[in-house]
N, C-alpha and C positions, 0 to 999 in steps of 0.2 A: 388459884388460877394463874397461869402463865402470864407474865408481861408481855404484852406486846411489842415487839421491837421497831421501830422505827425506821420504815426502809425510804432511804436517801437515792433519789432519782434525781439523774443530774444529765440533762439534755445536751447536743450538740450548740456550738456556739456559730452564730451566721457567718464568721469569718470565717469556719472551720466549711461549713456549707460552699457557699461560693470558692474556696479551693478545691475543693472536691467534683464541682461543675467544671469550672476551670481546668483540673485536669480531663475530666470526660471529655469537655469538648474540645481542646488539642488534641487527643486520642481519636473522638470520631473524626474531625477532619483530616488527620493522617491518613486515616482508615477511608474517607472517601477519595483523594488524591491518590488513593496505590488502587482503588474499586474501579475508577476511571482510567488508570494508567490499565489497567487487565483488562478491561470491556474495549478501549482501542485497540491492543493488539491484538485481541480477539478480532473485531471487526477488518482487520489488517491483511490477519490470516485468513480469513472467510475471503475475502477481496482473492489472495494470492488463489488461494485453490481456484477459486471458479476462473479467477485468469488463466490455469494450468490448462482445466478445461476446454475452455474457449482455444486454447492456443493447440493443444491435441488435434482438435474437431480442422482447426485453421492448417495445420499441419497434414493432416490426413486428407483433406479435401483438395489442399494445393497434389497433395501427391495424384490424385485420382482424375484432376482433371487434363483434358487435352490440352497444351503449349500454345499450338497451333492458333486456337483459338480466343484465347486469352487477350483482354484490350485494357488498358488503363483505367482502372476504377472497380475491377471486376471486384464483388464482395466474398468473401471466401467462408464466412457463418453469419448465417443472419440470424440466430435467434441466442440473443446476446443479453435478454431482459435479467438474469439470475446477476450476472456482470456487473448491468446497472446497478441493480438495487443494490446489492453489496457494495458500490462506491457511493451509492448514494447515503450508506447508511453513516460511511466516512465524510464526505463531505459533500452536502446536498448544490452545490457551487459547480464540483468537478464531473466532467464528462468524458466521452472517448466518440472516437471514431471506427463501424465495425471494420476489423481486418481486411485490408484489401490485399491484389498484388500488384507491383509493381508490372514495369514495363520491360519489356524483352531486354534491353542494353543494361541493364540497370544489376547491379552485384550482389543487390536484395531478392531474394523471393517473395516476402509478403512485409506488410507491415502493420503498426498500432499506431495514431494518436493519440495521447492523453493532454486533457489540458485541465489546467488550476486545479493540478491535484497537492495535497499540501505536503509539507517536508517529508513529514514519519513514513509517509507511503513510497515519495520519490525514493528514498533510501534503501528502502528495502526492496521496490523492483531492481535497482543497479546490484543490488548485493546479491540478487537471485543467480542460480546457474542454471539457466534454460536450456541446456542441453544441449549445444550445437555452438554455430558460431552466432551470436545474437551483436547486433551493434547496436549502440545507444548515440543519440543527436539531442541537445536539448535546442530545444526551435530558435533559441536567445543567439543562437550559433550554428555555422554553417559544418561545424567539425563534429567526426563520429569516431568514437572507437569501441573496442572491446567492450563487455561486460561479463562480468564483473570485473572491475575498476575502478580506481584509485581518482581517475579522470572525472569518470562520472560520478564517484562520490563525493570527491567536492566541486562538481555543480549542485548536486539536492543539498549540499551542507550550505551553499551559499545562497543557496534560499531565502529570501525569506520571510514570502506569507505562502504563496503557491508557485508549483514549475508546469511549466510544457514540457513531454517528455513523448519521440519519437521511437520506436521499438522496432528496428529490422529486422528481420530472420531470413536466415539463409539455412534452404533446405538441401539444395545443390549442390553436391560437391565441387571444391574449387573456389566457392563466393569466400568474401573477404570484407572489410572493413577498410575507410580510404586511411585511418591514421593505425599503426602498431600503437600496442601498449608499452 
C-alpha cells in the first residue's frame, strides 16, 4: 500500500488579511469619490439641457409675441417644472425665477434669475455659449458683461458655498452688454 503523504495547509496570516481590506477599501473609496464626481456632472448636464430647452421655448415666444404689448414682468414659459427638478436634483437649496422680459428702454430682451446655485453649476453656465449676445450680472454686483468670460468666471471661482446669477439675453439685433470684455 502506498504511503500517504502528508499534505501541509498553511493558511493566510491576519496581518496579511487586514492589508488586503485595507487595500480594498482605498480602492472602493476612490471608486466612489470618481461614482459621485460622474452622477454630478451628469446631473449638471441634465440641468444645462433642459436650461437649452427652456431658453429655446423663452427665445421663440419672445420672438412671436407683440412689443406693443409687452409690460414688466411679463413671463415668457411657464412650464419650467423639468428645470426645476433637475436643479433640484443638484441642489435641493437652489431655485430660479421663470424667464421674463424686460422693459422697453432696457438692452435686454428677456432674462433668468438663479439663486444659491452652487459653484460647479455657476461655472459652467458662464462657460456655456448661448448663442447670441447673453450677458451675465452676479447680483453681489451691479456690473455685467459678456459670456463666456473670464469676468464671470472668476465670480463663480470666488464663490464660495453658492452665487446669484443673472442671465440676460438679447434677442434683438443691436442689444449689448454695459461693460466690453
Amino acid at each position: 500500500m502506498p504511503k500517504r503523504q502528508k499534505i501541509s495547509e498553511q493558511g493566510r496570516s491576519m496581518i496579511e488579511m487586514i492589508g488586503v481590506l485595507a487595500i480594498v477599501a482605498v480602492l472602493s473609496v476612490g471608486g466612489l469619490k470618481g461614482y459621485n464626481h460622474a452622477m454630478r456632472r451628469i446631473k449638471i448636464q441634465k440641468f444645462m439641457d433642459e436650461f437649452e430647452l427652456v431658453l429655446s421655448q423663452a427665445h421663440e415666444n419672445f420672438l412671436n409675441m407683440d412689443r406693443v404689448d409687452i409690460t414688466t414682468g411679463t413671463v415668457l414659459v411657464r412650464e419650467t417644472s423639468n428645470l426645476k427638478k433637475a436643479l433640484e436634483a443638484i441642489s435641493g437649496a437652489s431655485y430660479f425665477s421663470d424667464p421674463r422680459i424686460y422693459t422697453f428702454s432696457s438692452p435686454y430682451d428677456f432674462y433668468f434669475y438663479f439663486y444659491k446655485i452652487p459653484k460647479d453649476l455657476c461655472l459652467e453656465m458662464v462657460k456655456y455659449d448661448y448663442s447670441g449676445v447673453t450677458c451675465f450680472s452676479g447680483l453681489k454686483g451691479s456690473w455685467k458683461t459678456r459670456i463666456p468670460s473670464q469676468s464671470a468666471l472668476d465670480y463663480c471661482n470666488q464663490v464660495t458655498t453658492t452665487a446669484e446669477v443673472n442671465l440676460l439675453f438679447n434677442v434683438q439685433p443691436g442689444n449689448y452688454c454695459n461693460i466690453d470684455e
